[in-house]
C-alpha positions as CSV (number, residue, x, y, z in Angstrom):
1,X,34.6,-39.4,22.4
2,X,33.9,-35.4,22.1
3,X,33.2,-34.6,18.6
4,X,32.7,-30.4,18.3
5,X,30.7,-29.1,15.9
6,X,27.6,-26.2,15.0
7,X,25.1,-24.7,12.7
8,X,25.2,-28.5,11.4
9,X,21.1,-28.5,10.2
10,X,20.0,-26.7,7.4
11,X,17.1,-28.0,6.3
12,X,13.8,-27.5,9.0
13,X,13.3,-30.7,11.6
14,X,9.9,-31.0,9.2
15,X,11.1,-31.9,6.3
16,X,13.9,-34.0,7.3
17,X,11.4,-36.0,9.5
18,X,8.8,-36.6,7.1
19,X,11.3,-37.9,4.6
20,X,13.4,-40.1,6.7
21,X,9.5,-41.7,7.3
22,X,8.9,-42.6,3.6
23,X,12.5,-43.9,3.3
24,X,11.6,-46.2,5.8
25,X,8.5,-47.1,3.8
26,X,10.2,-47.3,0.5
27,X,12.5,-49.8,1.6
28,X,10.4,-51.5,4.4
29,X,10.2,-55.5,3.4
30,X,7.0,-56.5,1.9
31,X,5.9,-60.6,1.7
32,X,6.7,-61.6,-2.0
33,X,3.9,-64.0,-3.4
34,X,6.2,-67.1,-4.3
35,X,9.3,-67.2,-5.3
36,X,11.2,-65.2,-8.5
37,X,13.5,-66.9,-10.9
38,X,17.3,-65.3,-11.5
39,X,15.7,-63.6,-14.4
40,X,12.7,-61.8,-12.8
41,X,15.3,-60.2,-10.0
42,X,17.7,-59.1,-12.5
43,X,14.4,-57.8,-14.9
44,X,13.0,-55.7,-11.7
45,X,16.7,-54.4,-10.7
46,X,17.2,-53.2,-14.7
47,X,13.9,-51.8,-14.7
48,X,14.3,-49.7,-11.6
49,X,17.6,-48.8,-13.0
50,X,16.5,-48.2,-16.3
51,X,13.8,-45.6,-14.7
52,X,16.8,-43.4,-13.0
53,X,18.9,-43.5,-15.9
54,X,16.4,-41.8,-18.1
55,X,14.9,-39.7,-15.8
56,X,17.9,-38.5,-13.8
57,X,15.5,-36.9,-10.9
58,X,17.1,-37.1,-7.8
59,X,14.2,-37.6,-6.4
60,X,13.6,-40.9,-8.6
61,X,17.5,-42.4,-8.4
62,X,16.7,-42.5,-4.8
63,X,13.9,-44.1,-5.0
64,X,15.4,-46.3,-7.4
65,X,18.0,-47.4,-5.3
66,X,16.0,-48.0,-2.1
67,X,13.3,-50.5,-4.2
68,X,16.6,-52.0,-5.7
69,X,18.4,-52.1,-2.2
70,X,15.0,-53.6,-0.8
71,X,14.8,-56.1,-3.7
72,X,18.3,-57.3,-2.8
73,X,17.6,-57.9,1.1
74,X,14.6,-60.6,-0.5
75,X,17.4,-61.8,-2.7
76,X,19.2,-63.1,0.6
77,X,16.0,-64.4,2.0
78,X,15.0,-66.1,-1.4
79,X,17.9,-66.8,-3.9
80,X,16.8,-68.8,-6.4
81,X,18.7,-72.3,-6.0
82,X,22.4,-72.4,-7.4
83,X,22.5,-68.4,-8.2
84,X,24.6,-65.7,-6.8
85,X,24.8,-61.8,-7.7
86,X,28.2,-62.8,-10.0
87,X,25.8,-63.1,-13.1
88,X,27.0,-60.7,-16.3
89,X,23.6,-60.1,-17.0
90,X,22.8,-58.1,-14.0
91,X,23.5,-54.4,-15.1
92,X,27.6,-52.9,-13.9
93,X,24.8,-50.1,-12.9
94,X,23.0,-52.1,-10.5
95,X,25.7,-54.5,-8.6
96,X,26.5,-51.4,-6.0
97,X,23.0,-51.6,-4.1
98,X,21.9,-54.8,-4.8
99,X,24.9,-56.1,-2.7
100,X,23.9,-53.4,-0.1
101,X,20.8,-54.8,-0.2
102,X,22.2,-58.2,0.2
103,X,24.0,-57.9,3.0
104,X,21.3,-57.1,4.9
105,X,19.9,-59.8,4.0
106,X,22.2,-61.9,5.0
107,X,22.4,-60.7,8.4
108,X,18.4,-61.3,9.1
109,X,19.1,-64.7,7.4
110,X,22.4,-65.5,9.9
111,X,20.9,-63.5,12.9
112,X,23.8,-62.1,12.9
113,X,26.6,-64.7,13.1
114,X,29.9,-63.1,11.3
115,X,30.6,-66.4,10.0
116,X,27.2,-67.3,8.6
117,X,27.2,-63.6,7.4
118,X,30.7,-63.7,5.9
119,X,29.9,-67.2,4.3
120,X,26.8,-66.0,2.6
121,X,28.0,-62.7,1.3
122,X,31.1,-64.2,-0.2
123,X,29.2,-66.9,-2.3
124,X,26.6,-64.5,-3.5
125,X,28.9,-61.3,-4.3
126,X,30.1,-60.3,-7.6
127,X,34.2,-60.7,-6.5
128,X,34.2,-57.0,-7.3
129,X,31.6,-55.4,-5.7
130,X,32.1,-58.6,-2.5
131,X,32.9,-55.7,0.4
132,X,29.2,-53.4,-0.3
133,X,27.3,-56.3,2.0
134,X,29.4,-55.2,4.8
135,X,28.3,-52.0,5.1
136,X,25.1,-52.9,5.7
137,X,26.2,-54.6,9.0
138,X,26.6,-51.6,10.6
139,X,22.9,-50.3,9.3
140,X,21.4,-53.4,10.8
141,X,23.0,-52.7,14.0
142,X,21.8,-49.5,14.0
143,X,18.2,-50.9,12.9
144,X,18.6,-53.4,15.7
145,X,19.0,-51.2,18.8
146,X,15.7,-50.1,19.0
147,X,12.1,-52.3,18.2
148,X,10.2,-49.4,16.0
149,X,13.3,-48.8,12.9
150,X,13.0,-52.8,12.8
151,X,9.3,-53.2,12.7
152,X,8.5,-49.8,10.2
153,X,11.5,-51.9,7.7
154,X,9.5,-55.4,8.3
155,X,11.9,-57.3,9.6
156,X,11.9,-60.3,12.4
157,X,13.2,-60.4,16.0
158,X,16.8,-61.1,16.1
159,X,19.8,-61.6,18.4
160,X,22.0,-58.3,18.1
161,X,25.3,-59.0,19.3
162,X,27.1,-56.5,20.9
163,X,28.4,-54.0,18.9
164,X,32.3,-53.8,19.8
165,X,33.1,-57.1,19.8
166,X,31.1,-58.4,16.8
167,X,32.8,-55.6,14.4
168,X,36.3,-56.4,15.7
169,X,35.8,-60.1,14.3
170,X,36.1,-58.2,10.9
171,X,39.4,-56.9,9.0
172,X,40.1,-53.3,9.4
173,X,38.4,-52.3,6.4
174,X,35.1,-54.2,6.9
175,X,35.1,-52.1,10.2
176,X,35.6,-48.8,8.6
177,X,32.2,-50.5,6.1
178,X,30.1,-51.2,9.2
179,X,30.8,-48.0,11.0
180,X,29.9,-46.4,8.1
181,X,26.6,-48.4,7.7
182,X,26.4,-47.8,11.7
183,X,26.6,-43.4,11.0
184,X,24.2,-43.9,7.9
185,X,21.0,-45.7,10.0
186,X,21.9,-43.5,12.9
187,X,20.7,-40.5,10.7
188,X,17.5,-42.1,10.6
189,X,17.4,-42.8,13.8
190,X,18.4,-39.0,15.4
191,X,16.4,-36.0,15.0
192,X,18.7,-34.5,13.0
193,X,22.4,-33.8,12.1
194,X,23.6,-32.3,15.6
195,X,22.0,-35.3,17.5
196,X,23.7,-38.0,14.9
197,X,26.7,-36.7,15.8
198,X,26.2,-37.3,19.5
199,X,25.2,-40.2,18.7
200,X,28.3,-41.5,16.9
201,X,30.2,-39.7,19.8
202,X,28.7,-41.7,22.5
203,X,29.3,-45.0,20.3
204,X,33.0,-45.1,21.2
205,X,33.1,-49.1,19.0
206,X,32.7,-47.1,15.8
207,X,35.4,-45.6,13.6
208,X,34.2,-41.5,13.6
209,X,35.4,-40.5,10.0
210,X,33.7,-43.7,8.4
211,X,30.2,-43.1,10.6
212,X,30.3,-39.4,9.6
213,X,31.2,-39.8,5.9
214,X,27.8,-42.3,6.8
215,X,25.7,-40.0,8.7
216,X,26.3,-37.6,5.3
217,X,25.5,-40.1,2.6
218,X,22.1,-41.0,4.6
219,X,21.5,-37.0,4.9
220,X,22.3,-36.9,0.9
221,X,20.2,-39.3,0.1
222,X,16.9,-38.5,2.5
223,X,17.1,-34.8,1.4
224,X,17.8,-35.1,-1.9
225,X,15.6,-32.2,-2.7
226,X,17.3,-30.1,-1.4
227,X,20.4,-31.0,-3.1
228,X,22.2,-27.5,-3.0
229,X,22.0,-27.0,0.0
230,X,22.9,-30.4,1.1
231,X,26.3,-29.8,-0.4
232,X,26.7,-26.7,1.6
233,X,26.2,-28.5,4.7
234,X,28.9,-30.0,7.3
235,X,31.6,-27.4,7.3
236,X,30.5,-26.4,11.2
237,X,33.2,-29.5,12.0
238,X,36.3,-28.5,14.4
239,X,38.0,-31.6,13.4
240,X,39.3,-31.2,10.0
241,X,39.3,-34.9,9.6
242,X,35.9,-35.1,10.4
243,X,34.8,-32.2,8.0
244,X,36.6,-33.9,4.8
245,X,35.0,-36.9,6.0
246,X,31.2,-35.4,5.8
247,X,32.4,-33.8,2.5
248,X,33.0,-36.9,1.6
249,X,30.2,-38.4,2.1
250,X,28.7,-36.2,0.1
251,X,30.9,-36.8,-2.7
252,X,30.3,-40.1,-2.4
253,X,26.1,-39.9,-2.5
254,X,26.6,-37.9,-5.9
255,X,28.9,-40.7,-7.1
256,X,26.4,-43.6,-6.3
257,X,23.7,-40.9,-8.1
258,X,25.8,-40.9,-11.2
259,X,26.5,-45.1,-11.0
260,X,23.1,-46.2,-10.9
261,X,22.5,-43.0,-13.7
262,X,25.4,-42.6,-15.7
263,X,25.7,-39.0,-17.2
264,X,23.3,-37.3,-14.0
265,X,26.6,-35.6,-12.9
266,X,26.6,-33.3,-16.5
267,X,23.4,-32.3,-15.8
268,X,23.9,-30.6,-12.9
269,X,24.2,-26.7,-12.9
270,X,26.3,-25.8,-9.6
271,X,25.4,-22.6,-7.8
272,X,28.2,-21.9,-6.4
273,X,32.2,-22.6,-6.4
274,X,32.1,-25.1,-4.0
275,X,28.7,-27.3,-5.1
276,X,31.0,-27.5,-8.7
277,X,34.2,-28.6,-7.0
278,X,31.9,-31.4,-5.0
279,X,30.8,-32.5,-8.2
280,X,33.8,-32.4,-9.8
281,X,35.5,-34.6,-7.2
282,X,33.0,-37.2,-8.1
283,X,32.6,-37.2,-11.7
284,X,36.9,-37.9,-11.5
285,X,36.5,-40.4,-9.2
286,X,33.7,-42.4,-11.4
287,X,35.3,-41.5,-14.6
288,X,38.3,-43.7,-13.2
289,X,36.1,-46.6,-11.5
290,X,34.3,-47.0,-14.7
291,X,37.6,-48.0,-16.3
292,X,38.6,-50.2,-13.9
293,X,35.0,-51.7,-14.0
294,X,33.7,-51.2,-10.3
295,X,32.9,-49.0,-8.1
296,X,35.7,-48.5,-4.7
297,X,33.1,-49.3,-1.4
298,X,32.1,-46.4,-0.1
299,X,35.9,-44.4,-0.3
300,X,36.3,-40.9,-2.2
301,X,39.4,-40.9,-4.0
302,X,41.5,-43.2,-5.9
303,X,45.0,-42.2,-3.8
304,X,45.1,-45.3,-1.3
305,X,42.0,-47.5,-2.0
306,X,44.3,-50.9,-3.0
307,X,40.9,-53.8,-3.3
308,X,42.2,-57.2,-1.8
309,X,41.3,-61.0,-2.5
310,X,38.6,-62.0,-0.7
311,X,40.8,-63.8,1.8
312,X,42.6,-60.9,2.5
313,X,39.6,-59.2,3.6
314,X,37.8,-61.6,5.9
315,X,39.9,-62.0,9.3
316,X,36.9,-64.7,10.8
């Protein structure tokens, strides 16, 4: 695969490296002295939450979500016996990354068998937020291929399959989840922008758009920052496709900003034309999710996202 694309990185090697390192820290697994009850997770998830809302830092959200996506990964590994994530009391705010978190969880729990994986994620998810744990399969392949992303997050030894044909046990759209997942780790693994791209090119298994709309939510997230110019980044793409899917995800990391935070979105002043049509974008799309009640997985746009039954979506 040839992807073609320049003047991708903005932001100095420095600064990018030296946040990528305490992302890794924030959400790095740390032992748990005994066990918590239902009602401890959910009190540490709506305290975290509760922290972003009122602050609406970006620089705190973030945080927020990675102790929350870190907190769910223990949920996997330590569920408290007879619960799942389908419990009313865990905040609408919260249910996005905690299932992230989940899902990875579920993989170092199944090491990595799809249909221990699917099992586990289906009878711990919330029915609408059930396809988030899949995207972390792709992250955990990407954490997987090489021994330092796995020992800076804290996690065990295990048997990575082989990429292509453990993704294409999955349905279609878990694929586009783990590719995205896949583009989103392999940010954190490259130096920068222009050698996660090469990256994703050389990994002709994943699904381009989806890893790119990943690579950009990771980038969003990490350099959150420098937020303005973070939404001027990614228009050095040839392929249109590939340029509306960095936009997206883009979109998307100000959309998962103004879940966990509702009302971040109107405090944002927009430099420029294009930072306020970005922004705009998102505050449509979750304007419409929050009336349906859930946020779509990782997809910008209402126009052709149709959510499934679960056994529509599991092809094992």
């Amino acid at each position: 695969m040839t992807i073609e694309a320049t003047h991708l990185d903005l932001i100095s090697l420095r600064k990018t490296g030296w946040r990528k390192l305490l992302a890794f820290r924030t959400v790095s697994q740390k032992k748990m002295e005994g066990q918590l009850s239902q009602e401890e997770y959910i009190a540490r998830w709506s305290a975290e939450q509760k922290t972003a809302e009122q602050r609406k830092e970006t620089a705190v959200m973030t945080a927020s979500l990675w102790h929350m996506e870190s907190l769910g990964v223990t949920y996997a590994k330590q569920t408290p016996a007879g619960k799942t994530l389908n419990d009313p009391a865990l905040p609408l705010a919260c249910r996005p990354i905690v299932h992230v978190g989940m899902g990875a969880g579920s993989v170092e729990v199944s090491n990595f068998d799809p249909n221990k994986i699917t099992e586990m994620i289906e009878s711990l998810s919330n029915p609408s937020f059930h396809l988030f744990p899949y995207e972390s399969l792709g992250a955990m392949l990407g954490v997987y291929e090489k021994s330092l992303p796995r020992i800076m997050l804290g996690l065990k030894p295990l048997n990575r399959p082989e990429p292509q044909g453990f993704i294409k046990l999955f349905s279609p759209e878990i694929q586009r989840l783990i590719s995205h997942g896949y583009g989103r780790l392999l940010y954190f693994n490259s130096v920068n922008i222009a050698a996660t791209v090469r990256n994703i090119a050389a990994r002709s298994f994943l699904q381009a758009p989806a890893a790119v709309q990943g690579m950009a939510f990771g980038y969003t997230m990490v350099n959150n920052a420098d937020l303005w110019t973070v939404l001027e980044t990614g228009t050095g793409f040839e392929s249109p496709e590939l340029k509306a899917a960095f936009r997206n995800g883009l979109i998307y990391g100000l959309e998962f900003w103004e879940w966990e935070s509702p009302g971040f979105l109107r405090t944002l002043k927009p430099p420029n034309k294009n930072s306020a049509e970005l922004i705009d974008i998102a505050q449509q799309d979750i304007e419409v999710s929050r009336a349906r009640g859930f946020l779509a997985p990782f997809w910008v746009g209402n126009a052709g996202y149709q959510p499934a039954p679960r056994a529509a979506r599991v092809q094992l």
